[in-house]
N, C-alpha and C positions, 0 to 999 in steps of 0.2 A: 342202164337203169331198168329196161322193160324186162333185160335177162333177169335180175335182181328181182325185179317184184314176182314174175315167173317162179323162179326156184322157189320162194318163198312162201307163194300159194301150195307148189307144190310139198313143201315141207310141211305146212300145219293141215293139209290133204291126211296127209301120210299117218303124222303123227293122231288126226282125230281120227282116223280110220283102225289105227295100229291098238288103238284103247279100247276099242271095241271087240276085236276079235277075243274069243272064247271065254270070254271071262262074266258073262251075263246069266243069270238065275236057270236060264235053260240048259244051257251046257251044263249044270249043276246038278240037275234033275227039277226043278221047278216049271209049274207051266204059267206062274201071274208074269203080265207085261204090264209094265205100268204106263198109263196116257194118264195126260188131264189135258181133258176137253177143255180148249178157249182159259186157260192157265186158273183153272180153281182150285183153291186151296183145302174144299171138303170135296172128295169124289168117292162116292159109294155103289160096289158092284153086285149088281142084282138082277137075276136073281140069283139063288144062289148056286144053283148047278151051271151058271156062266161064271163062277168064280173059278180062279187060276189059285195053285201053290206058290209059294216060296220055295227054294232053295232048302238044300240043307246045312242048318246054322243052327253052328256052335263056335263056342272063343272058350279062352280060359275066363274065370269066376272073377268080377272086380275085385271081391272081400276076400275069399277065400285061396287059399296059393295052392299050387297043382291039385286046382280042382275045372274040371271042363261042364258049364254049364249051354247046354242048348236045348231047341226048341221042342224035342222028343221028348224031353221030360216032361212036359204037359201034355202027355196025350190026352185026347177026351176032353181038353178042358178049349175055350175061347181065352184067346192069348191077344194081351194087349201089349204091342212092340213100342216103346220107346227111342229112337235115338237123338244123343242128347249131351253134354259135354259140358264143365263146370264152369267154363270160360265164357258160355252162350246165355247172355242176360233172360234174354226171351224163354230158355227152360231152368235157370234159376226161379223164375217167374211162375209156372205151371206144377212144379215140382211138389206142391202139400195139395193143388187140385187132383193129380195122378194119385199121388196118396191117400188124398179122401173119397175116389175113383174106387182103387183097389179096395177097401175097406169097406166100402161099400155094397161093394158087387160079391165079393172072395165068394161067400154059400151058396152065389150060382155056377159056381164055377170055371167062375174068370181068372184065369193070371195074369201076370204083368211082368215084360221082362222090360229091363235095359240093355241097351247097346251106346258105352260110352265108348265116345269116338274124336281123335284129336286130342286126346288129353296123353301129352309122354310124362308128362309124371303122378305118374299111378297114386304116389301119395295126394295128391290134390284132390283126386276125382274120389279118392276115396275119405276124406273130409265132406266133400260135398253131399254123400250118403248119408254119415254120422250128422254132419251140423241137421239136413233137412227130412232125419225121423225115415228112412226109404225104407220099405220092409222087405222089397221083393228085389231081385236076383237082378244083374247086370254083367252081361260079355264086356270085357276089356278090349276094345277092339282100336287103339289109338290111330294105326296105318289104316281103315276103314277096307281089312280086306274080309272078314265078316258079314259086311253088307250086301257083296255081292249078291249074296244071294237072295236079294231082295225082289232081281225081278226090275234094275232099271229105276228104284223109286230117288229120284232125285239126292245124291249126297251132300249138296252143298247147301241144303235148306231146313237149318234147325231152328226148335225141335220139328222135328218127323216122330207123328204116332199111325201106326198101324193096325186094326183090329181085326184079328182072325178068329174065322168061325171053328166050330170044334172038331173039324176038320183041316184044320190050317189054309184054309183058303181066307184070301184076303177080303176081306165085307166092304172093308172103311180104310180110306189114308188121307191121312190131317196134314198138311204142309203149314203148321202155324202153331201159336203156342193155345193151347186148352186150358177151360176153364171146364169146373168139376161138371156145371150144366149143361156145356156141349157133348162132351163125351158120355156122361153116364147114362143116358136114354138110348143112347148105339148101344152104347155094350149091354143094356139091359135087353135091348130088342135084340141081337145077335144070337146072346145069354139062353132069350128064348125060343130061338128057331128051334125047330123037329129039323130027324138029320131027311 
């Protein structure tokens, strides 16, 4: 029995060990790591020359077929990262606040991207665009290899929003679902940093 429990440490050793190796936002070329101190769900890094990048991320387009949407397409601009899955009540729930988010913000020049994730059937999550008015762009990213390059930001806790300054360094990550008045004073103060 004591062999048994043995091997068996030694197995889930292995295997959480074995997930980890090279496949984390830095091997990638990013330098953000992601903590949250004492498990909070708002954590904002500042200032901003202690901010760290992402990875580089891109997937194929959810709307759009062989088209590759990723994060270089917003140069210059403050990028608000979504991930988010049509099956997840909690960004069911958030979904017209991002929206009134982006609309809000667009002439400072913020974007907004998605990254749907866990959704294998493509037609769903793309329903879930059309029914809920989304205007702005999302990676199809169902196997959640995309995120890697995150930088470590927790995958199993959605929605995840992330707000990157106009240098893709990460400001803000929200582990919860948003409301339009949580978010839009981040993104407006990011909005106006001097670089």
């Amino acid at each position: 029995m004591k062999r048994l429990r043995a091997a068996c440490c030694l197995l889930l050793i292995g295997l959480a060990t074995a997930g980890c190796a090279g496949t984390d936002a830095v091997a990638q070329g990013g330098t953000f790591d992601f903590v949250a101190p004492g498990g909070k769900t708002e954590i904002f890094y500042d200032p901003p020359a202690d901010r760290g990048t992402v990875g580089k991320l891109s997937g194929p387009d959810l709307m759009v077929d062989d088209k590759t949407t990723a994060l270089s397409d917003f140069a210059g601009e403050v990028v608000v990262i979504n991930l988010w899955g049509q099956w997840c009540g909690p960004c069911r729930g958030e979904a017209d606040d991002l929206e009134q988010v982006a609309e809000a913000t667009r002439n400072l020049g913020v974007a907004f991207l998605g990254i749907n994730v866990r959704d294998y059937a493509k037609d769903k999550a793309q329903d879930f665009v059309k029914d809920r008015g989304v205007s702005y762009p999302s990676i199809y990213d169902p196997e959640m290899r995309t995120v890697l390059a995150l930088g470590g930001v927790p995958t199993t806790t959605l929605p995840t929003t992330l707000v990157l300054d106009r240098q893709h360094r990460v400001a803000a990550v929200f582990l919860k679902e948003l409301l339009a008045e949580d978010l839009q004073p981040v993104v407006e103060r990011i909005a106006g940093e001097t670089s």
